[in-house]
DOLUMTI-286526 format. One record per atom (N, C-alpha, C, O): residue in one letter; x, y, z; residue number from 1. Coordinates in steps of 0.02 Angstrom, whole numbers, plus 50000, padded with zeros to 5 digits. Layout:
BEGIN
{'A' {X Y Z} NUM}
...
//
This chain:
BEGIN
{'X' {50652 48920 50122} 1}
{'X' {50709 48924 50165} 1}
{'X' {50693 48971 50223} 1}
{'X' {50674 49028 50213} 1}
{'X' {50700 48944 50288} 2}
{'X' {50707 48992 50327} 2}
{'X' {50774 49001 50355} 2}
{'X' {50823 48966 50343} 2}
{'X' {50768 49057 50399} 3}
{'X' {50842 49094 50405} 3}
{'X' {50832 49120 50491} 3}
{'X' {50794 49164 50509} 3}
{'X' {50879 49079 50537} 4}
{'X' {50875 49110 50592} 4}
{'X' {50916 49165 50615} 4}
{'X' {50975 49156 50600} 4}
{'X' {50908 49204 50637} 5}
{'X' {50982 49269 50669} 5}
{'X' {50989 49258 50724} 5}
{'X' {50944 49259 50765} 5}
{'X' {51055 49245 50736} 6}
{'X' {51073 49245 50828} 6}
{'X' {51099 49322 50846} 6}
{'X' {51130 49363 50812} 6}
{'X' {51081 49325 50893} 7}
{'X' {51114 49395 50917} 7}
{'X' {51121 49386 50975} 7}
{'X' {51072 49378 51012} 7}
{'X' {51191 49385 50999} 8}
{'X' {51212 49395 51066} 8}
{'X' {51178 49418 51125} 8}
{'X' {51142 49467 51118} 8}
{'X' {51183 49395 51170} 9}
{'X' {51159 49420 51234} 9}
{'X' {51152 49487 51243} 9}
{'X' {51102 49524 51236} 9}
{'X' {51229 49504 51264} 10}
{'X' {51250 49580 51275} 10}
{'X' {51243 49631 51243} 10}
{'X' {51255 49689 51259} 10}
{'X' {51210 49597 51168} 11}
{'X' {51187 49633 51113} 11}
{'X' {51107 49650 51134} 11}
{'X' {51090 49705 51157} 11}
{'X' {51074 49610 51125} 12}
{'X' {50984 49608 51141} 12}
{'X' {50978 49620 51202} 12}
{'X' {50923 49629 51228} 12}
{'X' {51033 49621 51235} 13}
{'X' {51009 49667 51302} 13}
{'X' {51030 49757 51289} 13}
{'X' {51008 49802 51324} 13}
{'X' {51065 49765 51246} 14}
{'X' {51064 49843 51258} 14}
{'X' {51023 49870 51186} 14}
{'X' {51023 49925 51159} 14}
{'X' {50992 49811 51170} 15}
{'X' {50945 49845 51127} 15}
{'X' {50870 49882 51166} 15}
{'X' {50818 49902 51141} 15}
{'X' {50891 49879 51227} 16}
{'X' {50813 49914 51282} 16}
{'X' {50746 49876 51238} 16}
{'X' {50699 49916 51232} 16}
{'X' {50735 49817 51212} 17}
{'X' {50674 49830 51172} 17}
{'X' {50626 49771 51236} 17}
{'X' {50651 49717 51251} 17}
{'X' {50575 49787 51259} 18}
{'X' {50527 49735 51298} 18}
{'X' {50529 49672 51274} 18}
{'X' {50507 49674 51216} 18}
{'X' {50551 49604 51293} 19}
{'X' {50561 49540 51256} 19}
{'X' {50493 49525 51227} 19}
{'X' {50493 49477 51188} 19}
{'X' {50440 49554 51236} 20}
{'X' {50398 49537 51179} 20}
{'X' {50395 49562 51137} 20}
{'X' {50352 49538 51100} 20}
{'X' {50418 49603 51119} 21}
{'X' {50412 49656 51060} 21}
{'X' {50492 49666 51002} 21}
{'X' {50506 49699 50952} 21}
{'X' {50523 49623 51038} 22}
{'X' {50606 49627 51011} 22}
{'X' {50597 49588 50936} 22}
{'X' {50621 49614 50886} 22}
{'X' {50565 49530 50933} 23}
{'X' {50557 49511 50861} 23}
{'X' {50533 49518 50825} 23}
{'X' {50561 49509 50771} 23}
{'X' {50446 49545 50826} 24}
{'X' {50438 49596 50786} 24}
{'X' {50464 49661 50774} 24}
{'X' {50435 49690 50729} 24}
{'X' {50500 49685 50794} 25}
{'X' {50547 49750 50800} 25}
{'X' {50575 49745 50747} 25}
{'X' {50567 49780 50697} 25}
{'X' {50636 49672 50762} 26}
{'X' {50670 49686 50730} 26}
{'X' {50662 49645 50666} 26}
{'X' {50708 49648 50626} 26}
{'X' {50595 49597 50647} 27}
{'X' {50578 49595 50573} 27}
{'X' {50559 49661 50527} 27}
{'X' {50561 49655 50466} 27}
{'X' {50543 49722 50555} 28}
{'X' {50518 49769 50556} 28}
{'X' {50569 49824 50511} 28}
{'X' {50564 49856 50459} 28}
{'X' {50616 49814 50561} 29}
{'X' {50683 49877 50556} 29}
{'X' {50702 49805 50477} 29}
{'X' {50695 49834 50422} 29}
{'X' {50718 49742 50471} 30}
{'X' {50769 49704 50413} 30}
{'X' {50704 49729 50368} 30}
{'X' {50727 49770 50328} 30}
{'X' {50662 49725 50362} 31}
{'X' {50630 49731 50327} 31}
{'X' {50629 49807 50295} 31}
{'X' {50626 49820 50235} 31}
{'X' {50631 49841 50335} 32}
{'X' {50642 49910 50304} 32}
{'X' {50727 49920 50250} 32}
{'X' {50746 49933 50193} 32}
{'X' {50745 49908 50299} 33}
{'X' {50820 49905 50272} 33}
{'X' {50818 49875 50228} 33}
{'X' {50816 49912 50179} 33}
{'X' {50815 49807 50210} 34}
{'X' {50792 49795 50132} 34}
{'X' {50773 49816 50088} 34}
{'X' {50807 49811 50037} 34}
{'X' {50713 49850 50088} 35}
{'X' {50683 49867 50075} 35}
{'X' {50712 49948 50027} 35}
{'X' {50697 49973 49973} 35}
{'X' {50746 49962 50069} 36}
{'X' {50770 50039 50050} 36}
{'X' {50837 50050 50015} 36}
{'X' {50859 50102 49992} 36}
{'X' {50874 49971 50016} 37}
{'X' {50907 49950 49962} 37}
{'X' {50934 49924 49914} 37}
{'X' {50989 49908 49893} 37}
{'X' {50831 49922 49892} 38}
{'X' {50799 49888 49843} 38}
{'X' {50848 49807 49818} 38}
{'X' {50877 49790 49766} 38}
{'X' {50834 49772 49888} 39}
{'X' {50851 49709 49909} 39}
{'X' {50780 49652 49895} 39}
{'X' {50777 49602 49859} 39}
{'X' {50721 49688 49947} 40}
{'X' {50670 49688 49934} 40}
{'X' {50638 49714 49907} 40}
{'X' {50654 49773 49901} 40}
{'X' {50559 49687 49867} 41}
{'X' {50496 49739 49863} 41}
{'X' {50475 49746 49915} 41}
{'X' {50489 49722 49970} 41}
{'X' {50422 49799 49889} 42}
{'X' {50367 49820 49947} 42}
{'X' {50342 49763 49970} 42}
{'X' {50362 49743 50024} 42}
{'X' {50299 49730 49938} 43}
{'X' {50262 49662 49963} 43}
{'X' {50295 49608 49992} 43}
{'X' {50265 49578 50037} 43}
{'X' {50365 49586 49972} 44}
{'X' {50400 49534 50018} 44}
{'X' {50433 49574 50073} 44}
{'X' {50443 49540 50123} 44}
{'X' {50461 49656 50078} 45}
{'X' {50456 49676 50144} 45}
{'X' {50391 49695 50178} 45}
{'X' {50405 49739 50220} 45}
{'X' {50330 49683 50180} 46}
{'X' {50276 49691 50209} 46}
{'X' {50280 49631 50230} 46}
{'X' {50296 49625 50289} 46}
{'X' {50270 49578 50196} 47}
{'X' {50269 49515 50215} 47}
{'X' {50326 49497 50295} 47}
{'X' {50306 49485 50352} 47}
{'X' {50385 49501 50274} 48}
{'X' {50439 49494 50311} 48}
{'X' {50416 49522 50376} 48}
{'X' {50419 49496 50431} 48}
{'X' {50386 49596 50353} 49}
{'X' {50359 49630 50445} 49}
{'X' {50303 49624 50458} 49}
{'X' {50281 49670 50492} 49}
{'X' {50256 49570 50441} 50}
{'X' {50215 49571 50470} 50}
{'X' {50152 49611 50451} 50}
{'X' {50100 49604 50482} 50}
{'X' {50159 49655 50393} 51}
{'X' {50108 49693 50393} 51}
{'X' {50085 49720 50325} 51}
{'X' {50130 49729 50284} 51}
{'X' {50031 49732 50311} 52}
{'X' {50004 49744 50242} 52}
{'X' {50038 49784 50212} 52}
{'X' {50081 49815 50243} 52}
{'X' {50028 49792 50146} 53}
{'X' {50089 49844 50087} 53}
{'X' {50052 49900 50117} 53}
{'X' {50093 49945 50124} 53}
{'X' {49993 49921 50139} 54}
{'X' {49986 49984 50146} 54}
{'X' {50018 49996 50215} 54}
{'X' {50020 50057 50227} 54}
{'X' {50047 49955 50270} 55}
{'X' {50049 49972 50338} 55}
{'X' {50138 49992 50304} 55}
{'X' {50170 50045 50303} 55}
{'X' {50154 49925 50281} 56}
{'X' {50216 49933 50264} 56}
{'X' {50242 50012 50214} 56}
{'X' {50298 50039 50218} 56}
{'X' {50191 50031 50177} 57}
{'X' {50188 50099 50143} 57}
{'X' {50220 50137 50203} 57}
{'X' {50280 50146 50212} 57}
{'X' {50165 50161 50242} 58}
{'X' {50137 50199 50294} 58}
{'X' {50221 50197 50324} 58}
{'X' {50244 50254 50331} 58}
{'X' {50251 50162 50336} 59}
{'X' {50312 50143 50394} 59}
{'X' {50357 50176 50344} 59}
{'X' {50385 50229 50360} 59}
{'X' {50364 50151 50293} 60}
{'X' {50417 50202 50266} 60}
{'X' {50404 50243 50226} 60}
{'X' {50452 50250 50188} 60}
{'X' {50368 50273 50216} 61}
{'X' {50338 50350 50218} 61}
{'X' {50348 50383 50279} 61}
{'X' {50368 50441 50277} 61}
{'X' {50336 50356 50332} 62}
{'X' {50350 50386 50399} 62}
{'X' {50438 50422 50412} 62}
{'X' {50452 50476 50437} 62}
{'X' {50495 50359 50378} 63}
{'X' {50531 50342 50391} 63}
{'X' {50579 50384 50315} 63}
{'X' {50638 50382 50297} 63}
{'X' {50528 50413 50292} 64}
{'X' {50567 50461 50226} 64}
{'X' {50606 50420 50166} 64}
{'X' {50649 50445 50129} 64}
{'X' {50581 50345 50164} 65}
{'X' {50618 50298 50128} 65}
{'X' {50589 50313 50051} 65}
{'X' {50534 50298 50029} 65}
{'X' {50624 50337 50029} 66}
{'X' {50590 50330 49947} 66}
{'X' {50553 50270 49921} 66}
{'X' {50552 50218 49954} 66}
{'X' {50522 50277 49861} 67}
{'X' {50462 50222 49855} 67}
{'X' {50525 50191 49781} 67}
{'X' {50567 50224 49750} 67}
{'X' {50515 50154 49778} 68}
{'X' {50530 50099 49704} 68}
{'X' {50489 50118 49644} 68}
{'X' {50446 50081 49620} 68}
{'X' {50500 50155 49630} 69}
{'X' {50423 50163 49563} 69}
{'X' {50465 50217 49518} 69}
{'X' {50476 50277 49528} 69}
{'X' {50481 50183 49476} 70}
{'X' {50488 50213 49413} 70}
{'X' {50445 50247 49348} 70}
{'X' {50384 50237 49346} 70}
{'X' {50468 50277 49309} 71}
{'X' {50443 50302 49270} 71}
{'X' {50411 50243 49209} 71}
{'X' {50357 50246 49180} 71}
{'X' {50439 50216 49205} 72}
{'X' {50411 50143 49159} 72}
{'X' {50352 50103 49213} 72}
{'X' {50306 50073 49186} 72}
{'X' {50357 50103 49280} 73}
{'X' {50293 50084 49325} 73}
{'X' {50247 50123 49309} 73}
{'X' {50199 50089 49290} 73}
{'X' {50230 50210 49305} 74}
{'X' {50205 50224 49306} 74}
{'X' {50171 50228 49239} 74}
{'X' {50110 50237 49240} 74}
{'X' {50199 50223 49187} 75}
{'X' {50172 50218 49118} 75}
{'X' {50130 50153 49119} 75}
{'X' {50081 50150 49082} 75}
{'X' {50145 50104 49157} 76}
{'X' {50098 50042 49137} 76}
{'X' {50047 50060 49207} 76}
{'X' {49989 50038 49203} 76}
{'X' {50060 50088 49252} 77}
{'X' {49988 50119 49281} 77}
{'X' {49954 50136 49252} 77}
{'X' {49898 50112 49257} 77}
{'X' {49967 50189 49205} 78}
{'X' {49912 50226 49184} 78}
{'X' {49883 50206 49125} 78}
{'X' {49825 50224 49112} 78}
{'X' {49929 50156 49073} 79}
{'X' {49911 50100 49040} 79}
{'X' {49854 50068 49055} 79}
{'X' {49808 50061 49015} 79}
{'X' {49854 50046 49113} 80}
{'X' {49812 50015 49147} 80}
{'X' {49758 50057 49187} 80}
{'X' {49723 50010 49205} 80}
{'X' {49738 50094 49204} 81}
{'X' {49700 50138 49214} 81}
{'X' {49661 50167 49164} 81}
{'X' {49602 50184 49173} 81}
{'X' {49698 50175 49096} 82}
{'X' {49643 50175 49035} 82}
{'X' {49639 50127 48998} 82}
{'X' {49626 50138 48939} 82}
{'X' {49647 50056 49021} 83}
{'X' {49604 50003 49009} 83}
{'X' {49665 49977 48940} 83}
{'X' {49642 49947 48891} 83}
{'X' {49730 49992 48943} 84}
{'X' {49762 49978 48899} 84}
{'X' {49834 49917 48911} 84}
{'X' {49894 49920 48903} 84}
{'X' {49782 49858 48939} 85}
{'X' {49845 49829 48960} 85}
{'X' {49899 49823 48911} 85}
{'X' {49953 49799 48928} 85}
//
């Protein structure tokens, strides 16, 4: 399924953003926002913006977004790190 967004004129014009750069922008910003309430994962909001789980890391780390990782994630990390799937 894809999903188009309209946004008004008078809207995307006082968003100041350079018309080339306005749709990646703003896959960028939904994607975060998703992302931060745990709508999305990491990987389908990386995907969504365009950019690897580590770029996508990097952006909201930047952006002070807490990570998704629980204490039961981290037990099967380390599960897995000593070879205990």
């Amino acid at each position: 399924m894809n999903v188009t967004l309209e946004i008004p004129e008078e809207v995307s014009q006082a968003m100041r953003l350079p018309p080339g750069e306005a749709r990646t922008r703003l896959q960028l910003e939904l994607a975060a926002a998703l992302y931060a309430q745990g709508i999305l994962s990491l990987g389908k909001a990386a995907r969504l913006a365009g950019l690897s789980r580590w770029e996508m890391n990097d952006v909201l780390a930047r952006r002070a977004v807490p990570m998704h990782y629980t204490e039961a994630d981290l037990q099967n990390d380390l599960d897995y790190a000593r070879g205990r799937q």
